[in-house]
PAFIKE-156249 format. One record per residue (C-alpha): x, y, z; chain; residue number from 1; residue in one letter. Coordinates in Angstrom, 3 decimals, padded with zeros to 6 digits, m for minus. Example, Ala and Ser with C-alpha at 12.3 -4.5 7.8 and 13.67 -1.06 7.14 Angstrom:
% PAFIKE-156249
x y z c k r
012.300 m004.500 007.800 A 1 A
013.670 m001.060 007.140 A 2 S
% end
This chain:
% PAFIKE-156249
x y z c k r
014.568 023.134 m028.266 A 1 X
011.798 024.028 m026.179 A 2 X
009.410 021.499 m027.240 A 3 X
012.358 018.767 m026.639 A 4 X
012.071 020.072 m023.008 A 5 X
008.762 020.037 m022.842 A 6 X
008.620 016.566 m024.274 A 7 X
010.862 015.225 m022.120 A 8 X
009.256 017.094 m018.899 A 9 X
005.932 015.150 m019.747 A 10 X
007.897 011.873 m020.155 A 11 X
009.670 012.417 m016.631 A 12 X
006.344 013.367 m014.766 A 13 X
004.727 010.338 m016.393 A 14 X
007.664 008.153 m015.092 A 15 X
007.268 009.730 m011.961 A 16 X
003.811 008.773 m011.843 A 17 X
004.115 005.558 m012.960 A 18 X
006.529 004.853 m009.839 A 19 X
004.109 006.546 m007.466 A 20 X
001.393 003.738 m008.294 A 21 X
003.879 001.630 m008.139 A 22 X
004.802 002.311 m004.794 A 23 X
001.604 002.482 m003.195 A 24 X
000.915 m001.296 m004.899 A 25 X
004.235 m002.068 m002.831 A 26 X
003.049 m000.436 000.382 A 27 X
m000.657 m001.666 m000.315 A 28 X
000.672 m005.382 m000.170 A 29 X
002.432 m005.453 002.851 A 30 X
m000.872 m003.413 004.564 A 31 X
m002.802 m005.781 006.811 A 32 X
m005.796 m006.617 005.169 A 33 X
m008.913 m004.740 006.324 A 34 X
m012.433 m006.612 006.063 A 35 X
m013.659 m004.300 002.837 A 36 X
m010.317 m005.931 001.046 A 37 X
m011.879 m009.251 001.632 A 38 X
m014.668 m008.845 000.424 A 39 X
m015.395 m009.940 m002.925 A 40 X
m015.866 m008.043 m006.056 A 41 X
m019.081 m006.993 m007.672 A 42 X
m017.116 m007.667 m011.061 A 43 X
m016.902 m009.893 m013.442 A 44 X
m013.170 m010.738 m013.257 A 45 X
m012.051 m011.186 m016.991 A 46 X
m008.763 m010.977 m019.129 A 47 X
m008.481 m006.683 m018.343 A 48 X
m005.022 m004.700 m018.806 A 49 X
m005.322 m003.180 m015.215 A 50 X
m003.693 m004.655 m011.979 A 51 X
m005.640 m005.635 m008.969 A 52 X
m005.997 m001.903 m007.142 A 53 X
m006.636 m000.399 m010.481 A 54 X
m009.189 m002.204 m011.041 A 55 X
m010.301 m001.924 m007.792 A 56 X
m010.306 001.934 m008.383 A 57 X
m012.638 001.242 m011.610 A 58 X
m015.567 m000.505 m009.538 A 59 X
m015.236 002.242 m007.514 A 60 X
m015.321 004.884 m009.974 A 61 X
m018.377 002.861 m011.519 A 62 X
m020.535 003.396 m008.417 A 63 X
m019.798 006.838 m008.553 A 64 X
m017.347 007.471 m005.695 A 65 X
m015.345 010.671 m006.505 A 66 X
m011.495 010.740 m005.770 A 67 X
m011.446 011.980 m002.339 A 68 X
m013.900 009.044 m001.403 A 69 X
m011.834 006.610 m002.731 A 70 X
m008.856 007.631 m001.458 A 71 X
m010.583 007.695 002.032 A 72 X
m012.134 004.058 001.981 A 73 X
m008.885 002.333 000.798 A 74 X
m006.685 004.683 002.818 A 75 X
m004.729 005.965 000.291 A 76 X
m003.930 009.689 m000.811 A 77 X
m005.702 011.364 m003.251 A 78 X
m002.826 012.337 m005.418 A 79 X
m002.156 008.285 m005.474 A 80 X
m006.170 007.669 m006.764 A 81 X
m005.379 010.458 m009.425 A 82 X
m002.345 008.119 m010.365 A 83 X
m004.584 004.866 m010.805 A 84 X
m007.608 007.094 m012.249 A 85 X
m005.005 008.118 m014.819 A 86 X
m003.332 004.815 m015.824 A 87 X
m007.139 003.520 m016.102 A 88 X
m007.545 006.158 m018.526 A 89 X
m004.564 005.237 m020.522 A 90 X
m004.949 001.654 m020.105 A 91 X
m008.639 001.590 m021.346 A 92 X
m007.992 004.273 m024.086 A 93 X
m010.575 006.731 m022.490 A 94 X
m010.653 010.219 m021.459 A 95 X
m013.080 010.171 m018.392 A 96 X
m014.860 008.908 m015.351 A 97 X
m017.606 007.958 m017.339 A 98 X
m016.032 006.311 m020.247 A 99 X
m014.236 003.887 m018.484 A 100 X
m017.350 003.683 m016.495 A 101 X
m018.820 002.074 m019.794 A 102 X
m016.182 000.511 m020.586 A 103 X
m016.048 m001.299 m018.190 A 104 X
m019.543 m002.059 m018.104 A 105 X
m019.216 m003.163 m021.900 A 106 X
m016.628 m005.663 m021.278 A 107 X
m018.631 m007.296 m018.606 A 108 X
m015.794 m006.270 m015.580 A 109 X
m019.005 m004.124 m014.000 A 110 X
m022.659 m004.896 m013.720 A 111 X
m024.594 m002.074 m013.846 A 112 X
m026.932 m003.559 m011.663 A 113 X
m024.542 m003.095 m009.350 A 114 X
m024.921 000.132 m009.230 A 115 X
m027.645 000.937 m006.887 A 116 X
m026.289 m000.865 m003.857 A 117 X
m025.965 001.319 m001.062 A 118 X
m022.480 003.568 m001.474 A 119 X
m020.242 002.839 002.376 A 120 X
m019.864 005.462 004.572 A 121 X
m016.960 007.503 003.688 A 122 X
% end
């Protein structure tokens, strides 16, 4: 009985989640656009399971920006980057930064060259 509740707990919180990103990709869309949304991606922009912000959130998580940074420069919470950081992970079958880092880099969506730009203020 108790691991029914517990199962279902961890399906509602992922629900939850799931609606959370979902929500911010709502708000997100009818955001003016800022001149950093314009610009374009350092990315190679293949076939890739993620949606536009998470993928977003993966180039940013490739050149090493933590959660709190990301959340600043695309003026989002943090709780809502720990919602995209986690559907990457599922998404990509990974289980950290770094591994979806090379991921990513594997399947050509990042060049590693990339890399050493200059990180924006934030």
């Amino acid at each position: 009985m108790l691991q029914l509740a517990q199962r279902s707990a961890s399906s509602s919180m992922e629900a939850i989640q799931r609606l959370e990103v979902l929500k911010e990709e709502l708000l997100d869309s009818a955001r003016p656009a800022r001149a950093d949304d314009l610009a374009l991606p350092s990315v190679n922009v293949t076939c890739h399971p993620l949606t536009g912000r998470e993928f977003h959130v993966l180039e940013l998580i490739c050149r090493g920006q933590t959660n709190r940074q990301i959340a600043r420069g695309l003026d989002i919470s943090e709780k809502t980057v720990k919602n995209y950081v986690h559907a990457i992970f599922g998404k990509l079958r990974v289980r950290s930064r770094t591994e979806a880092a090379m991921e990513a880099t594997r399947q050509g969506w990042y060049a590693a060259s990339t890399a050493a730009r200059p990180l924006p203020p934030g």
